[in-house]
N, CA, C and O of each residue as an XYZ file, in Angstrom:
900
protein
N       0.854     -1.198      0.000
C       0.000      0.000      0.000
C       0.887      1.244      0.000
O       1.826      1.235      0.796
N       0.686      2.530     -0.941
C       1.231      3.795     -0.800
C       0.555      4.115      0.142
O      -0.518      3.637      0.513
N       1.350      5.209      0.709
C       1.201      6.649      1.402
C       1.955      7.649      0.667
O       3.138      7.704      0.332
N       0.730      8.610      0.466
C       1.386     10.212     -0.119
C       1.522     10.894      1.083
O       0.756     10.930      2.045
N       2.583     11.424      0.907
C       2.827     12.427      2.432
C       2.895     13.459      1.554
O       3.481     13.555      0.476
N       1.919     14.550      2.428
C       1.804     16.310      2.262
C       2.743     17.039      2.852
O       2.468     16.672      3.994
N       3.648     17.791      3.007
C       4.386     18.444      3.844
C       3.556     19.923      4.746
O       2.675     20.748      4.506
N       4.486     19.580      5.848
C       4.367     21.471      6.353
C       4.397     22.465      6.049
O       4.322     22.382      4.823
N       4.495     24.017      6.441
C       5.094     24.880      5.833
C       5.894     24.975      4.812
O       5.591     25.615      3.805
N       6.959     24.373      4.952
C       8.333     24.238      4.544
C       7.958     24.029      3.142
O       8.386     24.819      2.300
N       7.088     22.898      2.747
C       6.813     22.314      1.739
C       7.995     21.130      0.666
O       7.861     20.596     -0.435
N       8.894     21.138      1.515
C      10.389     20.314      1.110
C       9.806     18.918      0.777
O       9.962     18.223     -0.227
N       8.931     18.656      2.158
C       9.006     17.218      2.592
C      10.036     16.325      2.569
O       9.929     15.226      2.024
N      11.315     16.816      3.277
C      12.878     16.281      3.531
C      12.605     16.542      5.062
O      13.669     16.347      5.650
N      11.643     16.894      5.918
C      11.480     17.005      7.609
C      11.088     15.248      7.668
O      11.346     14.541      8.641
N      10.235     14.633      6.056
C       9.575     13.477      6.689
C      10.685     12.545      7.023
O      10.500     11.541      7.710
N      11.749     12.858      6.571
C      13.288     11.719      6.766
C      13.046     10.525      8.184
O      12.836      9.313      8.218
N      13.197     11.542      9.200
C      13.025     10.814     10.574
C      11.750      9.531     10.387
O      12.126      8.359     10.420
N      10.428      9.811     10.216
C       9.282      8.893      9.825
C       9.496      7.900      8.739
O       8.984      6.780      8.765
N      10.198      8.295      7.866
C      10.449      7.533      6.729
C      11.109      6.319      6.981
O      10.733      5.271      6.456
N      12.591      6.419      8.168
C      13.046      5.800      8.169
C      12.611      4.800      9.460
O      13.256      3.881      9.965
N      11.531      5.225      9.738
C      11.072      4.174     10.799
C       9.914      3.236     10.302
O       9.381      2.409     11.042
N       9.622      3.403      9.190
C       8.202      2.831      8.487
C       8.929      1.181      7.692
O      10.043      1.089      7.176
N       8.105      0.289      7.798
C       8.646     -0.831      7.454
C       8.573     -0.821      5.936
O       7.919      0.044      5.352
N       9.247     -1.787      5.282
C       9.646     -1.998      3.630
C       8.372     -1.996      3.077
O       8.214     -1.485      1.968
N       7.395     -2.509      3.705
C       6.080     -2.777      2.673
C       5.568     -1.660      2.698
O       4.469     -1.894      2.196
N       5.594     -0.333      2.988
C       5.180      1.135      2.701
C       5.596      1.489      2.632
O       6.497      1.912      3.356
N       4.993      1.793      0.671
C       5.646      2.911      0.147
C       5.202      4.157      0.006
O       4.023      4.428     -0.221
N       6.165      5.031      0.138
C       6.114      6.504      0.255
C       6.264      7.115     -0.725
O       7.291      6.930     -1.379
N       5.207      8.123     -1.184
C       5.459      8.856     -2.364
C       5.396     10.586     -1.376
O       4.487     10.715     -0.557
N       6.251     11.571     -1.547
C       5.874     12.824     -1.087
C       5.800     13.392     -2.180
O       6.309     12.880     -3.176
N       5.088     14.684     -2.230
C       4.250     15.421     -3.022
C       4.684     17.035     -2.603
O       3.964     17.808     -1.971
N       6.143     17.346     -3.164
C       6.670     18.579     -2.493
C       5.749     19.764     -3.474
O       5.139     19.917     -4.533
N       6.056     20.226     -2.596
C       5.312     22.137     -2.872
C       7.217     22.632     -3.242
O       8.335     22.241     -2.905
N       6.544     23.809     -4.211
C       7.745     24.996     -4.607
C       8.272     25.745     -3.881
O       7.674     26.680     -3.347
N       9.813     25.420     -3.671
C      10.127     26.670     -2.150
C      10.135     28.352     -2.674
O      10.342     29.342     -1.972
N       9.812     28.285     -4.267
C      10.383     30.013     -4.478
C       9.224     30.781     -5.034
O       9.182     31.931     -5.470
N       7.704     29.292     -4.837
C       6.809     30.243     -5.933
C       5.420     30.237     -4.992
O       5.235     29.407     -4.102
N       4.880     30.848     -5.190
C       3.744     31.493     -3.971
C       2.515     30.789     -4.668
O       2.401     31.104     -5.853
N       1.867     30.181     -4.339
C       0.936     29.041     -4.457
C      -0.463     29.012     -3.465
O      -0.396     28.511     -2.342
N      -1.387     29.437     -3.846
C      -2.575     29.554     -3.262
C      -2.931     27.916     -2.424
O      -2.166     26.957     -2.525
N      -4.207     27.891     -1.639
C      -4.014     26.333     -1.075
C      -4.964     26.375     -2.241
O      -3.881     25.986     -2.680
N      -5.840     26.441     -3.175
C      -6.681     26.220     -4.181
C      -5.809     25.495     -4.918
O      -5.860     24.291     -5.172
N      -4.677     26.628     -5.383
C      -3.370     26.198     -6.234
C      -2.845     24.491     -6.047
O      -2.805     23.551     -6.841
N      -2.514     24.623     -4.718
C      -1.913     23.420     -4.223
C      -2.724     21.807     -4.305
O      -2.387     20.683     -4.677
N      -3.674     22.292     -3.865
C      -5.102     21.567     -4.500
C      -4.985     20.708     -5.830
O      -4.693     19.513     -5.832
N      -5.200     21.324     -6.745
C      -5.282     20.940     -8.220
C      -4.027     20.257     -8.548
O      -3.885     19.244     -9.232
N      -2.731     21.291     -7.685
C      -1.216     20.401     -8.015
C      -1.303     19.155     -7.513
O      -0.882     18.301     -8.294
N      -1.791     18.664     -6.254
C      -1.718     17.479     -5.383
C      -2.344     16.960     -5.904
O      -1.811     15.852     -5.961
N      -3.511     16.904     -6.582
C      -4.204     15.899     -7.611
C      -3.858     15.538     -8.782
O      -4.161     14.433     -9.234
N      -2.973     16.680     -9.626
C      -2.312     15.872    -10.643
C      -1.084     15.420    -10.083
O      -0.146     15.551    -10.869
N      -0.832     15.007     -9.153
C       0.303     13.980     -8.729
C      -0.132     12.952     -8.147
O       0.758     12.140     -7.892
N      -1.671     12.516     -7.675
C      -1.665     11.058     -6.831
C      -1.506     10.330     -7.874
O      -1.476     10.717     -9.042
N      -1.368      8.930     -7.347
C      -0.906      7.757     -8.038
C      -2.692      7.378     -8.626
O      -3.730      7.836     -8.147
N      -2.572      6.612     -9.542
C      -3.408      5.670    -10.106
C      -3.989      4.293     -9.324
O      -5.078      3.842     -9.680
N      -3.426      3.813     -8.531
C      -3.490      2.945     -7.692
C      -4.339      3.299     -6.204
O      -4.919      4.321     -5.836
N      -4.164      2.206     -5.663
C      -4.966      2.734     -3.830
C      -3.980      3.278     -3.268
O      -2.786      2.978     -3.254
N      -4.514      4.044     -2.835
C      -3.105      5.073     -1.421
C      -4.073      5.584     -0.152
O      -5.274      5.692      0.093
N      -3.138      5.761      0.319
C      -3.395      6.369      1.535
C      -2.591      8.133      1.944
O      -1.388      8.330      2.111
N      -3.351      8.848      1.991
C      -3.376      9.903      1.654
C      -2.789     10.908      3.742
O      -3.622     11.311      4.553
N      -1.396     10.971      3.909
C      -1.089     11.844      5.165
C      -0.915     13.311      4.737
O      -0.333     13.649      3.707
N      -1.430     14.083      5.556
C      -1.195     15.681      5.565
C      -0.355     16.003      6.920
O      -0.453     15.482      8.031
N       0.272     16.756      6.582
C       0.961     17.413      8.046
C       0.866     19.162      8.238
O       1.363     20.136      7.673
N       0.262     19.006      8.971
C      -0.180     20.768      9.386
C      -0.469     21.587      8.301
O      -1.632     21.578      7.896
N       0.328     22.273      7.762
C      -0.097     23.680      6.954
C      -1.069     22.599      5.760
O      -1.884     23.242      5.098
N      -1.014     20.864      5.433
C      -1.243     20.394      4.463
C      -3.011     19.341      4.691
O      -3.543     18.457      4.020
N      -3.296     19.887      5.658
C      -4.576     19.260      6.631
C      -6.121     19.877      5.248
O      -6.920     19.219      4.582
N      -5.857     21.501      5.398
C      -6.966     21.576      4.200
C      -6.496     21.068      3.095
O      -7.567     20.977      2.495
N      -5.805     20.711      2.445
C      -5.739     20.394      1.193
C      -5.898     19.261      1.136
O      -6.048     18.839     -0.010
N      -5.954     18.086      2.415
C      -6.369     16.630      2.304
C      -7.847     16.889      2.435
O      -8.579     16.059      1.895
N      -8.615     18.275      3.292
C      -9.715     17.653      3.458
C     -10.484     18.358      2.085
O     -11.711     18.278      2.139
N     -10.103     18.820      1.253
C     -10.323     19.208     -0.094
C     -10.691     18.215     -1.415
O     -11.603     18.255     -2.240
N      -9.307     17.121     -1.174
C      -9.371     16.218     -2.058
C      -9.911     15.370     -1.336
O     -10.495     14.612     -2.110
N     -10.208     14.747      0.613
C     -11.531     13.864      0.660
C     -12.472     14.506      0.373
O     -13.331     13.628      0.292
N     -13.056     15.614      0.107
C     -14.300     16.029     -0.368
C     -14.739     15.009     -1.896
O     -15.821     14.569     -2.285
N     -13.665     14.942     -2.331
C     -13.924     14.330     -3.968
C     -13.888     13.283     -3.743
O     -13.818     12.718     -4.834
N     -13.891     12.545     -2.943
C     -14.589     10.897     -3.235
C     -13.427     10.171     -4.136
O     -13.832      9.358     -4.967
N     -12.210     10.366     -4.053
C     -11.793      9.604     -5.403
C     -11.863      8.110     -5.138
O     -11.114      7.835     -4.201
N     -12.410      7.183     -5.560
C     -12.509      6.017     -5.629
C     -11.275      5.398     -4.863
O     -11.487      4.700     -3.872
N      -9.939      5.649     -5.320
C      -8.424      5.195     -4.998
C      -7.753      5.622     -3.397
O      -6.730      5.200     -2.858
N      -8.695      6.542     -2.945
C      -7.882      7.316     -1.685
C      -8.920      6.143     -0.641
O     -10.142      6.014     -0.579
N      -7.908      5.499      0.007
C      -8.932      4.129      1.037
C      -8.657      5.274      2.629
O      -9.056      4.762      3.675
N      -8.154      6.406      2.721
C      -7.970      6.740      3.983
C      -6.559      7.686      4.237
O      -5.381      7.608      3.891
N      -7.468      8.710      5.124
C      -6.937     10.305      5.634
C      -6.269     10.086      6.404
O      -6.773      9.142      7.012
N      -4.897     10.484      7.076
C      -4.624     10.282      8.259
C      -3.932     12.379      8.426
O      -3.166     12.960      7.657
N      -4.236     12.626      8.996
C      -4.022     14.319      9.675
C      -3.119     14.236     10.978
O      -3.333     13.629     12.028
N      -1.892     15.144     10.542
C      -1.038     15.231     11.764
C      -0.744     16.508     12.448
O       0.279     17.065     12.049
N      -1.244     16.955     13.159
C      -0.693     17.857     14.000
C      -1.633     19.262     13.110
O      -1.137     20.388     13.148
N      -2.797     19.058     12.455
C      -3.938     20.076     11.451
C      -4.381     20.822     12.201
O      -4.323     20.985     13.420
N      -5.181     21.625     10.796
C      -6.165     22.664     11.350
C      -7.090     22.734     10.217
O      -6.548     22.572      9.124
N      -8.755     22.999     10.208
C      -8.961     23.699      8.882
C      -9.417     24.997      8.834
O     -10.341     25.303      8.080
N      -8.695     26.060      9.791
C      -8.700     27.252     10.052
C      -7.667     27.986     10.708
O      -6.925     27.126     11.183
N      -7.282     28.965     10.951
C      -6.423     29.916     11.647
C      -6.319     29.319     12.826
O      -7.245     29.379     13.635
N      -5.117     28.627     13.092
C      -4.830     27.834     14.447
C      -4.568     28.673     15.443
O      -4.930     28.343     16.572
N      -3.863     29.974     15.234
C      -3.213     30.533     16.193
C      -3.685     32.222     15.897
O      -2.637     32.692     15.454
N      -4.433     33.047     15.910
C      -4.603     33.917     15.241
C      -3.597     35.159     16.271
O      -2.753     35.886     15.747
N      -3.809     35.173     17.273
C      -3.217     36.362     17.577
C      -1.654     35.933     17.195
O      -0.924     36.769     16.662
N      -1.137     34.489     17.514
C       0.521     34.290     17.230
C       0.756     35.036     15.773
O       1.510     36.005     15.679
N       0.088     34.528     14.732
C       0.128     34.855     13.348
C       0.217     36.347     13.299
O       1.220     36.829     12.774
N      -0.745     37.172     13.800
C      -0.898     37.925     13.661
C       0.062     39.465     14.279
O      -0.119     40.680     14.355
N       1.247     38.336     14.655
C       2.427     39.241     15.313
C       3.808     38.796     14.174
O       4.896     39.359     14.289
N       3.615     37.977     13.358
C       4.505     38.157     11.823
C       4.169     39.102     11.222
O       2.998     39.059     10.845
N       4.874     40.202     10.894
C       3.838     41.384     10.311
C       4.600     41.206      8.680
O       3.767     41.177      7.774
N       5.464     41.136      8.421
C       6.416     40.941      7.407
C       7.128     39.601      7.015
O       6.818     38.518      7.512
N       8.045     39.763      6.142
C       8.265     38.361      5.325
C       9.852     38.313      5.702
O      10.702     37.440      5.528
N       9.890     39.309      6.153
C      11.778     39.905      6.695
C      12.017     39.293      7.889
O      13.153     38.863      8.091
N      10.916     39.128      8.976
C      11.026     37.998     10.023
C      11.326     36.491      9.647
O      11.938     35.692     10.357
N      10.810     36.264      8.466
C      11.110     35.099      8.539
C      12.601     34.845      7.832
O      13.164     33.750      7.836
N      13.056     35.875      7.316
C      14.230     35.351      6.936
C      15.587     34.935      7.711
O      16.630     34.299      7.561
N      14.580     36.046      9.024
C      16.203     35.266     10.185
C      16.262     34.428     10.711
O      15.113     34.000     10.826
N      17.277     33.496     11.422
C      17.265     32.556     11.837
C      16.886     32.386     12.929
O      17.027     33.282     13.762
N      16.276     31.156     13.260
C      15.138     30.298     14.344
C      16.065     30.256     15.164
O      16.956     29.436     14.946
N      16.139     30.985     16.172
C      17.129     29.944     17.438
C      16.781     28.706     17.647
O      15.710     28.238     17.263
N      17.801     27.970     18.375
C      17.799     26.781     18.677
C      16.288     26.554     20.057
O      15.395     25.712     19.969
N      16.460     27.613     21.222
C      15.708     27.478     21.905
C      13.932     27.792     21.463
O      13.049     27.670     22.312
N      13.687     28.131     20.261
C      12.555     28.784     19.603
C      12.094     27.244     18.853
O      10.937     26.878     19.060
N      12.655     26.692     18.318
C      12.693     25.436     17.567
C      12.477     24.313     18.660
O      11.909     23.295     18.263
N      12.813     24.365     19.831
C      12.233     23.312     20.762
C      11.220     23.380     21.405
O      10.510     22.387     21.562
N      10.826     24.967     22.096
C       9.710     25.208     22.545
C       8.624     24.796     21.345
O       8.184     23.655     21.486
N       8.244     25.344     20.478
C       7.475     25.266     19.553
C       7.087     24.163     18.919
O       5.947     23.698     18.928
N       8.377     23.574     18.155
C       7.992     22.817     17.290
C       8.647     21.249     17.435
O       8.154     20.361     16.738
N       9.622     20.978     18.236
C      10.363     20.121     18.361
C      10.744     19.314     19.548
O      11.130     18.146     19.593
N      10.513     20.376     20.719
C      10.445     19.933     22.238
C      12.232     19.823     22.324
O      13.088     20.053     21.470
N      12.338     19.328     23.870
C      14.017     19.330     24.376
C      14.476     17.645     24.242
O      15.574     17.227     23.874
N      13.487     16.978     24.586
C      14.067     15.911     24.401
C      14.688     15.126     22.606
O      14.997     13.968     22.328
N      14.650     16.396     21.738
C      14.354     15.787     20.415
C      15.987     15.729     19.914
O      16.530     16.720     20.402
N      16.868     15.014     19.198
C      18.358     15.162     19.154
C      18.539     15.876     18.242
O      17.642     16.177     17.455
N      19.853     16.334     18.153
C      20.362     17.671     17.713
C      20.024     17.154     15.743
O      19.477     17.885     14.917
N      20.372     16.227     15.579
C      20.171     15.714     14.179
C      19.209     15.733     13.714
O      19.194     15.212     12.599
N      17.942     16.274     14.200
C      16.744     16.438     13.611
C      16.372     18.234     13.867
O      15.617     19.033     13.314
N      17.149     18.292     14.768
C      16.843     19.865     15.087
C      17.587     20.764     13.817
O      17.115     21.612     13.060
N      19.210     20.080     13.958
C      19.582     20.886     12.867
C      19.209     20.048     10.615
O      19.738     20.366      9.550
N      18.456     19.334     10.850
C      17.615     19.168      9.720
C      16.659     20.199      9.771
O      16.763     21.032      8.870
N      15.789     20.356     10.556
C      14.370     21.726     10.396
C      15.653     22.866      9.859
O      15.878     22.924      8.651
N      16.374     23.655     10.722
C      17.140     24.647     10.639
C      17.641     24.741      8.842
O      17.656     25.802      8.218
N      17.999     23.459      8.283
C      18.702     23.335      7.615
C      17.134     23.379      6.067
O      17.242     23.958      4.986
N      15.995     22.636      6.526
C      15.400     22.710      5.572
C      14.341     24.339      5.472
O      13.748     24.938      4.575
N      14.489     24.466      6.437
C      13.856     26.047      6.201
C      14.634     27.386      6.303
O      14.290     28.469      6.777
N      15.783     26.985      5.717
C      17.018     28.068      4.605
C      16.549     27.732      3.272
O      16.449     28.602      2.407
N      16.223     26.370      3.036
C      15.882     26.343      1.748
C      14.441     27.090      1.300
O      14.228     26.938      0.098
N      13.395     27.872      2.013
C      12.369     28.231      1.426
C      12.019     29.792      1.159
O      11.329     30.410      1.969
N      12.335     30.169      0.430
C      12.083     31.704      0.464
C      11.454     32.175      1.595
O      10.604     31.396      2.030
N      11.556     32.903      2.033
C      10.722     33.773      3.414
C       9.545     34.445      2.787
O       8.466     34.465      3.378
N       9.734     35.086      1.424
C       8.394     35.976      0.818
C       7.128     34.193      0.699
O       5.900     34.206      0.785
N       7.881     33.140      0.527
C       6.642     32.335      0.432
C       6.333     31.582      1.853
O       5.337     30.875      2.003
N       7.069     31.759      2.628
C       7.148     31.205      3.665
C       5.520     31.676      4.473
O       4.586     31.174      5.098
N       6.178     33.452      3.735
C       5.066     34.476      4.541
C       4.141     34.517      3.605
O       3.394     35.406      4.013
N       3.651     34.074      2.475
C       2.632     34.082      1.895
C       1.362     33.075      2.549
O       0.189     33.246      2.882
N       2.332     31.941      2.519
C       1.257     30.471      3.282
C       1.080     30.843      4.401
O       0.289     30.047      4.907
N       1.408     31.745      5.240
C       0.799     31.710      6.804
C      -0.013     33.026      6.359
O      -0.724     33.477      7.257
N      -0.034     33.588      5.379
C      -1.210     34.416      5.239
C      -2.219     33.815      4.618
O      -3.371     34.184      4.845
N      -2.008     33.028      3.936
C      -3.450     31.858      3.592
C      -4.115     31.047      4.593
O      -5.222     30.537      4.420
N      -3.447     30.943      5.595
C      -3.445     30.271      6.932
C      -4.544     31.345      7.539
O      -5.584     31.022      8.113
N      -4.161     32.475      7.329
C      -4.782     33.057      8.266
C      -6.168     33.952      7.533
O      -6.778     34.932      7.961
N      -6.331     33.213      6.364
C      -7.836     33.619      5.279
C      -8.374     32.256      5.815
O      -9.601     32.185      5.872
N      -7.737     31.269      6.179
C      -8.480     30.208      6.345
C     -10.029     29.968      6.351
O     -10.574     30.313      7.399
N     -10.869     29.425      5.350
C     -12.045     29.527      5.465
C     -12.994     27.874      4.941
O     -13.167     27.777      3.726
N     -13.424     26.959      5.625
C     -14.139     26.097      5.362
C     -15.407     25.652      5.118
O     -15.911     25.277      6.177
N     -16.018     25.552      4.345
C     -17.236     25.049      4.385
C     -17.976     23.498      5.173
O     -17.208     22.547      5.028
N     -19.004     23.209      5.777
C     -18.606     22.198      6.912
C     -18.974     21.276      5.709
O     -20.155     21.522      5.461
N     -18.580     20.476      4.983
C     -18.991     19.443      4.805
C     -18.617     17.997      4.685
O     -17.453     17.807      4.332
N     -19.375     16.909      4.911
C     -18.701     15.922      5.546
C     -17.677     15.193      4.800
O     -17.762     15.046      3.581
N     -16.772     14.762      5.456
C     -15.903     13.766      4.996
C     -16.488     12.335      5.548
O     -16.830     12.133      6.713
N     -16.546     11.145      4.205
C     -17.097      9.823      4.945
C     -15.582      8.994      5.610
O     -15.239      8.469      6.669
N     -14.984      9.275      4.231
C     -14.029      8.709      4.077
C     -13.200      8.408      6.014
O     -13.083      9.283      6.872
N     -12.809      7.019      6.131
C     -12.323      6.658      7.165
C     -10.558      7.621      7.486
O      -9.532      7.474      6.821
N     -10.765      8.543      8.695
C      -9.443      9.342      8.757
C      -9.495      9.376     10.406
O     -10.274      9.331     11.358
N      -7.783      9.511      9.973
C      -6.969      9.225     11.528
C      -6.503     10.075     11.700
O      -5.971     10.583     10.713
N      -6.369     10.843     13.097
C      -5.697     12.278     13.192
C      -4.710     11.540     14.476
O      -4.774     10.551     15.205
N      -3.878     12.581     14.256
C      -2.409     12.625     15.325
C      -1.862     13.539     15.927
O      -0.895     14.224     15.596
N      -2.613     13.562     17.019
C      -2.492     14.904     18.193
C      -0.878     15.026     18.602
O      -0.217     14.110     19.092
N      -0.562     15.903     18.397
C       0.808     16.077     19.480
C       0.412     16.855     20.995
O       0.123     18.042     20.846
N       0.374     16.461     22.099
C       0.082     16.282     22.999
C       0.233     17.583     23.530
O      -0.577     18.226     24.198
N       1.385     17.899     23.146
C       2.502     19.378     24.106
C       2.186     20.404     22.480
O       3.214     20.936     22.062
N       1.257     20.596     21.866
C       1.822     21.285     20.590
C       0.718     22.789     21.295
O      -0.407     22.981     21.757
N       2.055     23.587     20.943
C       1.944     25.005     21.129
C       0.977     25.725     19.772
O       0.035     26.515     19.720
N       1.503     25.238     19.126
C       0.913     25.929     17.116
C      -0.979     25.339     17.061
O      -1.918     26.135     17.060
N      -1.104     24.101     17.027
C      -2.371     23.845     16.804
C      -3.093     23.247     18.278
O      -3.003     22.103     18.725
N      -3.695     24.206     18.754
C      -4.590     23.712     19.623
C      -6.044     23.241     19.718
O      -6.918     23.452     18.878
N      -6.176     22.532     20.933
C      -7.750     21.369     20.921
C      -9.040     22.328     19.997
O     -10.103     21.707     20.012
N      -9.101     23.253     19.470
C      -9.955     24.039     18.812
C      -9.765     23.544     17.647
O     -10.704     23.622     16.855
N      -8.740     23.021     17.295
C      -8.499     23.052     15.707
C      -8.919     20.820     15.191
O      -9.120     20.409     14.048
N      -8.910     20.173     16.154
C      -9.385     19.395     16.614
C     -10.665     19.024     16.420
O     -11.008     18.245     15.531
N     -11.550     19.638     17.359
C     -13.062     20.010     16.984
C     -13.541     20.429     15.631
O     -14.592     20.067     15.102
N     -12.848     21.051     15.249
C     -13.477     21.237     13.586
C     -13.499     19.998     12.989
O     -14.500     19.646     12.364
N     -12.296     19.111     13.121
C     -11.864     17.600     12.650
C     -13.559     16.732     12.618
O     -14.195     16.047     11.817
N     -13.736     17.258     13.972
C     -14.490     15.901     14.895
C     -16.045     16.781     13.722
O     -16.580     15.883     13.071
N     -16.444     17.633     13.549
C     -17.371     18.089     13.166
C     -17.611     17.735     11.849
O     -18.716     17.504     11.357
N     -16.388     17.697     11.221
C     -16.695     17.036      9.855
C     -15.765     15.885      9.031
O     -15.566     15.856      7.817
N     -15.280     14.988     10.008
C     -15.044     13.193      9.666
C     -16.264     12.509     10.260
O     -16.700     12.976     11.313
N     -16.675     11.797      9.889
C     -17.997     10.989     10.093
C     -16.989     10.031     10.941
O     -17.166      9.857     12.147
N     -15.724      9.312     10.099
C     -15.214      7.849     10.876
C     -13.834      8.790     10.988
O     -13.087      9.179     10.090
N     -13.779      9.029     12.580
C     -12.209      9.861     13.121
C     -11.769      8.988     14.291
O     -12.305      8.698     15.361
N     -10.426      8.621     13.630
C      -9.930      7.931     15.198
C      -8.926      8.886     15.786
O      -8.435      9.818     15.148
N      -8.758      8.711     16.550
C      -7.616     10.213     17.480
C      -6.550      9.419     18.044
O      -6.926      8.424     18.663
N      -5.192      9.646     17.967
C      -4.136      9.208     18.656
C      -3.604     10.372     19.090
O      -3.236     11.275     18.340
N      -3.538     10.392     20.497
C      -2.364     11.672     21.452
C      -1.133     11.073     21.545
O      -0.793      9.992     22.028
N      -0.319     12.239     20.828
C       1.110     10.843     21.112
C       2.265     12.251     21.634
O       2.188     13.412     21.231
N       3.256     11.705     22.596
C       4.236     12.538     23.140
C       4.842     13.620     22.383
O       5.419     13.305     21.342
N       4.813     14.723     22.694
C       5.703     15.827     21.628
C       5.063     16.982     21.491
O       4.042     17.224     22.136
N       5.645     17.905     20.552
C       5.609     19.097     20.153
C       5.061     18.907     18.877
O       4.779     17.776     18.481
N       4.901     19.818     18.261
C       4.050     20.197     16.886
C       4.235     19.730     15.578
O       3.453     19.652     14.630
N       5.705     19.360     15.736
C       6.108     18.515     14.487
C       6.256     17.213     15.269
O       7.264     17.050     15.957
N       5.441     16.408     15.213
C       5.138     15.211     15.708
C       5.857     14.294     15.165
O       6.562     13.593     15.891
N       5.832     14.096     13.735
C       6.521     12.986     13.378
C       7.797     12.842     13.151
O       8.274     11.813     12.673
N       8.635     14.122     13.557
C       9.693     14.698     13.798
C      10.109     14.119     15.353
O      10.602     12.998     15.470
N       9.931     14.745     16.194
C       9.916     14.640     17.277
C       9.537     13.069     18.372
O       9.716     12.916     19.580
N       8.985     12.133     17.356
C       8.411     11.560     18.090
C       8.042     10.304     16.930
O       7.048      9.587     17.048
N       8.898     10.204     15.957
C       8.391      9.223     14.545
C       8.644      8.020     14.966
O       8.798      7.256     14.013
N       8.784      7.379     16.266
C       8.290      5.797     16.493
C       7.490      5.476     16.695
O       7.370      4.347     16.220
N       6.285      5.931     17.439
C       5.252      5.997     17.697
C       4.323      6.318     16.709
O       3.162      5.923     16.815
N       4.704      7.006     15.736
C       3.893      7.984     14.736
C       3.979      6.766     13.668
O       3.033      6.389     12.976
N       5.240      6.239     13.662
C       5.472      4.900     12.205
C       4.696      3.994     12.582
O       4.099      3.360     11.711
N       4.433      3.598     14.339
C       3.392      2.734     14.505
C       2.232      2.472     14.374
O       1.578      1.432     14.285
N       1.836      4.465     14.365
C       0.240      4.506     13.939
C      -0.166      4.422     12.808
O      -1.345      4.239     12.507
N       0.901      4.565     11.921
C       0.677      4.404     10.548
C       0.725      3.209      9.961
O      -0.048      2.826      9.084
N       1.594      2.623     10.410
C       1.713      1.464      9.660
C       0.497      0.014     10.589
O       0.382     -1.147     10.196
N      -0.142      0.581     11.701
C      -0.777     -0.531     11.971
C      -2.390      0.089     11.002
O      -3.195     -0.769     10.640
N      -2.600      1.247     10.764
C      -3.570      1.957     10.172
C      -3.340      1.223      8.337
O      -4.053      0.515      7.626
N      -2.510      1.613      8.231
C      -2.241      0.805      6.379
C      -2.103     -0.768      6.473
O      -2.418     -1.362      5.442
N      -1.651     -1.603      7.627
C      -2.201     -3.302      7.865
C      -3.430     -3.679      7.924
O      -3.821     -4.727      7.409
N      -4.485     -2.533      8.821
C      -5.975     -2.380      8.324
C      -6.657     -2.578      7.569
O      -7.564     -3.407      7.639
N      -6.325     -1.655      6.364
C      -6.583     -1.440      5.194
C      -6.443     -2.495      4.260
O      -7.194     -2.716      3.310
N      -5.257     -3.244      4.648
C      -4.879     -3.584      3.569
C      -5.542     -5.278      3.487
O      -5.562     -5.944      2.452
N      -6.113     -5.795      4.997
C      -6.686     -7.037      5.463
C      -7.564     -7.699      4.140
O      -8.158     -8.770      4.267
């Protein structure tokens, strides 16, 4: 069975490394990177992520900034997508007053301290080899697009309608960025939602990808019965 992985912000999908390498041989991974230099509406992103799924059955993961654009394409029913799994989402403005203290695109071009990257997104217990991967993959993304997507973030606007399709969400427990509000929207419109709280900070499968490879891969043995 595939899994398409959506990326974060970043849109690299080189953060999924850590998860990747904990997932057993029989899942395969296709990621579905976004452009680090070109400013891309989530509509945009939309239409791109659909002319890239596979032809075959997959299983379809989003990770944060990539949560509406899965629940976009479960809106469409595609015959081939057997199941959602959402990590660490929102399908609205998660944080509005935080957001709303980026005023410019010049913030983002400086660098994250180390202590800013653990509180937030990574926690203390997480090793330096994954800390300095984030650091390292978000030099690669322009800051003008960096700051474009958290302004789409923050137009965020959904219509409620249901998803049937069977989807699994993956709480990070300690996450500062998306809180239990963003959750509830989940629960309001998946008909079949299972919830896993698992140890960590906001980049979950970063921080915490043994646990996270477990939920996945006992979720795609499911499927695949």
């Amino acid at each position: 069975m595939k899994i398409v992985l959506l990326p974060g912000l970043d849109g690299t999908g080189e953060l999924f490394t850590p998860l990747i390498d904990k997932l057993p041989k029989f899942v395969e991974t296709q990621i579905i990177k976004y452009d680090t230099q070109k400013k891309q509406s989530y509509q945009e992103l939309v239409d791109y992520v659909i002319s890239k799924l596979p032809d075959d059955d997959f299983v379809l993961l989003a990770e944060s900034f990539s949560g509406f654009i899965a629940y976009q394409i479960g809106l469409k029913k595609l015959e081939n997508l057997k199941h959602i799994i959402l990590v660490a989402t929102f399908l609205q403005n998660p944080r509005p007053i935080l957001l709303n203290l980026i005023t410019n695109s010049y913030i983002l071009s400086l660098p994250i301290p180390k202590i800013i990257i653990k509180i937030f997104f990574l926690g203390f217990s997480t090793n330096i080899k994954t800390i300095n991967l984030f650091q390292k993959v978000i030099k690669k993304v322009s800051h003008e697009v960096l700051y474009f997507r958290l302004q789409d973030i923050k137009k965020l606007k959904f219509k409620r309608e249901d998803i049937i399709l069977p989807t699994t969400y993956i709480q990070a427990k300690d996450d500062q960025l998306v809180l239990e509000n963003s959750l509830k929207d989940w629960k309001e419109v998946c008909q079949k939602l299972k919830i896993y709280q698992v140890e960590g900070k906001h980049l979950i499968l970063q921080s915490n990808p043994n646990i996270c490879a477990e939920i996945i891969t006992n979720t795609i043995q499911k499927i695949m019965l």
